[in-house]
PALUMGU-277429 format. One record per residue (C-alpha): x, y, z negated; residue in one letter; chain; residue number from 1. Coordinates in nm, 2 decimals, always signed. Example, Ala and Ser with C-alpha at 12.3 -4.5 7.8 and 13.67 -1.06 7.14 Angstrom:
# residues 2
- xx|yy|zz|residu|chaine|num
- +1.23|-0.45|-0.78|a|A|1 .
- +1.37|-0.11|-0.71|s|A|2 .
//
This chain:
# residues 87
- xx|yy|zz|residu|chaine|num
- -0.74|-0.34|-1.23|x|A|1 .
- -0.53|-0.64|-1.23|x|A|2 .
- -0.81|-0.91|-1.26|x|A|3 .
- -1.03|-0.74|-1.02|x|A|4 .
- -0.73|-0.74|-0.75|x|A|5 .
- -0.78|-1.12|-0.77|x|A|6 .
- -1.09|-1.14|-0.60|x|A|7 .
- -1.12|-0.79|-0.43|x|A|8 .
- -0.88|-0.65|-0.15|x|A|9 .
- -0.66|-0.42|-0.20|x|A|10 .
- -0.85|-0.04|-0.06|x|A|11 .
- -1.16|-0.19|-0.29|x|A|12 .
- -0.96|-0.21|-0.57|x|A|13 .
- -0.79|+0.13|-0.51|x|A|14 .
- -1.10|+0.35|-0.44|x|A|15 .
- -1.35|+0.18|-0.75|x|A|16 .
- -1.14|+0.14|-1.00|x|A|17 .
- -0.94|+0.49|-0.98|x|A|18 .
- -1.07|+0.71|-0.67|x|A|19 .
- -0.79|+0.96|-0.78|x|A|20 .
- -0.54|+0.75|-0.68|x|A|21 .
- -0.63|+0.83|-0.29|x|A|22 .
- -0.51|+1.16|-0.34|x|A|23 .
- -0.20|+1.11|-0.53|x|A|24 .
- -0.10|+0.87|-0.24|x|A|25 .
- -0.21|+1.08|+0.05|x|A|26 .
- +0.01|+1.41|-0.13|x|A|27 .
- +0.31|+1.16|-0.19|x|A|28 .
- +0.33|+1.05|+0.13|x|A|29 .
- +0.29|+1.38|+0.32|x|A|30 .
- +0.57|+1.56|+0.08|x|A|31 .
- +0.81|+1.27|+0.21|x|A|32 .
- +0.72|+1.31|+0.53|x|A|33 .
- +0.82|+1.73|+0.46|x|A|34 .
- +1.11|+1.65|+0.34|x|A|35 .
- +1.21|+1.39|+0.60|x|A|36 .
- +1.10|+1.65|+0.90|x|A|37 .
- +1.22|+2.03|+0.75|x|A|38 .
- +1.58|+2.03|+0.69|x|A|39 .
- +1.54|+2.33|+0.40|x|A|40 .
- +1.35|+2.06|+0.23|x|A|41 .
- +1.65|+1.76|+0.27|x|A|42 .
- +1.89|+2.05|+0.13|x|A|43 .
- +1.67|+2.13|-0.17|x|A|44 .
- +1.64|+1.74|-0.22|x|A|45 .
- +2.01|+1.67|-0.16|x|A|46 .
- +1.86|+1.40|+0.10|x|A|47 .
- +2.11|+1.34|+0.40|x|A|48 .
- +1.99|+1.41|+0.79|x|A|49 .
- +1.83|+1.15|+0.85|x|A|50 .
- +1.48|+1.01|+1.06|x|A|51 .
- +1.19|+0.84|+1.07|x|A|52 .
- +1.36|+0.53|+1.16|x|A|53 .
- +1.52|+0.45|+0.85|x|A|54 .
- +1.21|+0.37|+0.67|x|A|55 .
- +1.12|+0.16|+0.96|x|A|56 .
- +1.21|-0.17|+0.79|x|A|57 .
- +1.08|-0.09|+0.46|x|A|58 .
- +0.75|+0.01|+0.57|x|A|59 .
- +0.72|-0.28|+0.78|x|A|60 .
- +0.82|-0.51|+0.53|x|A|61 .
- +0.54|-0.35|+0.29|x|A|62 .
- +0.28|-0.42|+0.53|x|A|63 .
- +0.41|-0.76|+0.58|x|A|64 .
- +0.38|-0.88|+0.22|x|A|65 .
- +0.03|-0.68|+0.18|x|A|66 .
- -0.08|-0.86|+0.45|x|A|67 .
- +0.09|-1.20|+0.38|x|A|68 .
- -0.09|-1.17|-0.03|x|A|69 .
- -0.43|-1.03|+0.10|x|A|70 .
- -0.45|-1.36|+0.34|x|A|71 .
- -0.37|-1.55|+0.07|x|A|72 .
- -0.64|-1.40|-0.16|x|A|73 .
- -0.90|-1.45|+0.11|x|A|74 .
- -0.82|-1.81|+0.18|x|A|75 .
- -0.82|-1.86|-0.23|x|A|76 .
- -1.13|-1.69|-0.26|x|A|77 .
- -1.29|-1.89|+0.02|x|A|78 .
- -1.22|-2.21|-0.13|x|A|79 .
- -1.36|-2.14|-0.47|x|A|80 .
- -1.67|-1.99|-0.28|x|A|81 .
- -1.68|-2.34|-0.11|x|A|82 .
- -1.65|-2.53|-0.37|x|A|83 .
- -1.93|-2.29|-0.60|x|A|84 .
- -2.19|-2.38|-0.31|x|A|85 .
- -2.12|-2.80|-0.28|x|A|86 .
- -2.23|-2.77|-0.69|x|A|87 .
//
């Protein structure tokens, strides 16, 4: 998975290298959204009130480096492309 990443963006290399991993993400994501949202759940979970806006800047931040890396891959990848067809 690693080399592929290199040349590959990132839901290509998710979905044909490991399909399960979809799931796994989708049912991660949706159980911390539950806990967030039902306030049996935060007591079960010892998690502290709290709301969607605290994982503001973390999930912005996350899609800010994916999409600083993946426009760094695709500039990379274009240049060696360009430089594959002047040989």
């Amino acid at each position: 998975m690693t080399n592929i990443s290199k040349t590959r963006n990132v839901i290509s290399v998710i979905t044909e290298r490991n399909p399960v991993t979809i799931p796994i993400l989708l049912t991660a994501i949706i159980m911390l959204l539950l806990i967030i949202s039902i306030q049996s759940l935060q007591n079960t979970f010892n998690f502290e009130v709290t709301n969607y806006n605290h994982f503001m800047p973390s999930i912005l931040g996350a899609i800010g480096i994916l999409i600083i890396l993946e426009t760094i891959k695709y500039f990379k990848n274009r240049s060696i492309q360009n430089k594959k067809s002047f040989v």
